[in-house]
C-alpha positions as CSV (number, residue, x, y, z in Angstrom):
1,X,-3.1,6.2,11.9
2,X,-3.9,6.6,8.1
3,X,-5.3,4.3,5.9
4,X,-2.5,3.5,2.9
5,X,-2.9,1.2,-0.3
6,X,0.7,-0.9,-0.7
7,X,0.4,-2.5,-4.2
8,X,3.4,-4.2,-5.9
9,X,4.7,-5.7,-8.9
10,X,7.8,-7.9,-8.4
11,X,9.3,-10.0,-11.3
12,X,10.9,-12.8,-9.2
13,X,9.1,-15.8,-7.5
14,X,11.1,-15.5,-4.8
15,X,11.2,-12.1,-4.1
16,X,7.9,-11.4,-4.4
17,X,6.9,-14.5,-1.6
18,X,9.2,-12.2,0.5
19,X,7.8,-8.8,-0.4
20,X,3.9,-11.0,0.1
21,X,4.9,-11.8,3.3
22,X,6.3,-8.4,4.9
23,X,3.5,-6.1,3.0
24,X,0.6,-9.0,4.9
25,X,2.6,-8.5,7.8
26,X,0.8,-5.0,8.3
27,X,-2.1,-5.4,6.6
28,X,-5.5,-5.5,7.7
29,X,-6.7,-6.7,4.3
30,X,-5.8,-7.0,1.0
31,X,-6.5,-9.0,-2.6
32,X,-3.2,-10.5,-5.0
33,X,-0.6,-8.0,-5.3
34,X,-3.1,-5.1,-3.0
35,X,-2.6,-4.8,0.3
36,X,-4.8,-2.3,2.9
37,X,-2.7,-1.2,5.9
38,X,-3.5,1.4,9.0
39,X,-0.3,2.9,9.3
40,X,1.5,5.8,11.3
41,X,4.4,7.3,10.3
42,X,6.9,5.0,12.4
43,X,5.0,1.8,10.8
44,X,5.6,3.5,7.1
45,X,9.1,3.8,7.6
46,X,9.3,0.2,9.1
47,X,7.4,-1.5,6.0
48,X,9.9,0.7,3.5
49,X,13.1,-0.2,5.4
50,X,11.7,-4.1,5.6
51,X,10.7,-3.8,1.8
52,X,14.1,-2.3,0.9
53,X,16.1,-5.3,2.0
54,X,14.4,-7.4,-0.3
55,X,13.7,-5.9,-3.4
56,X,15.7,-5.1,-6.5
57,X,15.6,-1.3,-7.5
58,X,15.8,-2.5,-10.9
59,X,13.4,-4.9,-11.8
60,X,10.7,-4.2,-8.6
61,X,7.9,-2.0,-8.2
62,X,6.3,-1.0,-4.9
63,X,4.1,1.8,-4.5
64,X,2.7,2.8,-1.0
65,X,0.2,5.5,-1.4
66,X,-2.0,7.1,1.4
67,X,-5.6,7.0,0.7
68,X,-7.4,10.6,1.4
69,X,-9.5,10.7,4.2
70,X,-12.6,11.6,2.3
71,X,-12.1,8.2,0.3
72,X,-13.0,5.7,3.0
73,X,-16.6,7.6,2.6
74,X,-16.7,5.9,-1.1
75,X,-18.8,3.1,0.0
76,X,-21.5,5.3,1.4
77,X,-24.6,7.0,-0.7
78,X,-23.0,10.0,-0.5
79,X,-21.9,12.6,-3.2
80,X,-18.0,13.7,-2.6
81,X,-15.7,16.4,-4.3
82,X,-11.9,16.1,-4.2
83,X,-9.3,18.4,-4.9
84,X,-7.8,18.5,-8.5
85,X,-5.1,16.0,-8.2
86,X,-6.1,13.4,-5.8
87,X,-6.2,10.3,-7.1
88,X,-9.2,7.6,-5.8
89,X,-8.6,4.4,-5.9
């Protein structure tokens, strides 16, 4: 299981009750339109194939990023490097 950040941006009302309701559906947590989820590779396939059905290509926005294992650390007092590129969220 990895931890992944599913944050979305949907323009209709409707829509984005659906989209609410899947991404919660695996979450552990979560804030507005941020939602944490453990995932494994089977359960990220799942939430994109349930996502899919609802949303329009178009207008919609749904990004499902893994979060870097070093990351979880950031609430510690500890002092961490990342590789050039990673983004922390």
């Amino acid at each position: 299981m990895r931890l992944y950040i599913v944050a979305y941006d949907i323009v209709c009302v409707k829509r984005l009750a659906q989209v609410r309701k899947i991404a919660y559906s695996f979450a552990f947590g979560g804030q507005k339109s941020v939602v944490e989820s453990y995932l494994d590779e089977a359960g990220v396939v799942g939430l994109e194939r349930r996502l899919f059905g609802v949303i329009r290509l178009e207008y919609d926005k749904i990004n499902i990023v893994p979060v870097h294992k070093r990351a979880i650390l950031l609430g510690r007092a500890k002092r961490l490097s990342f590789d050039k590129g990673v983004i922390v969220l």
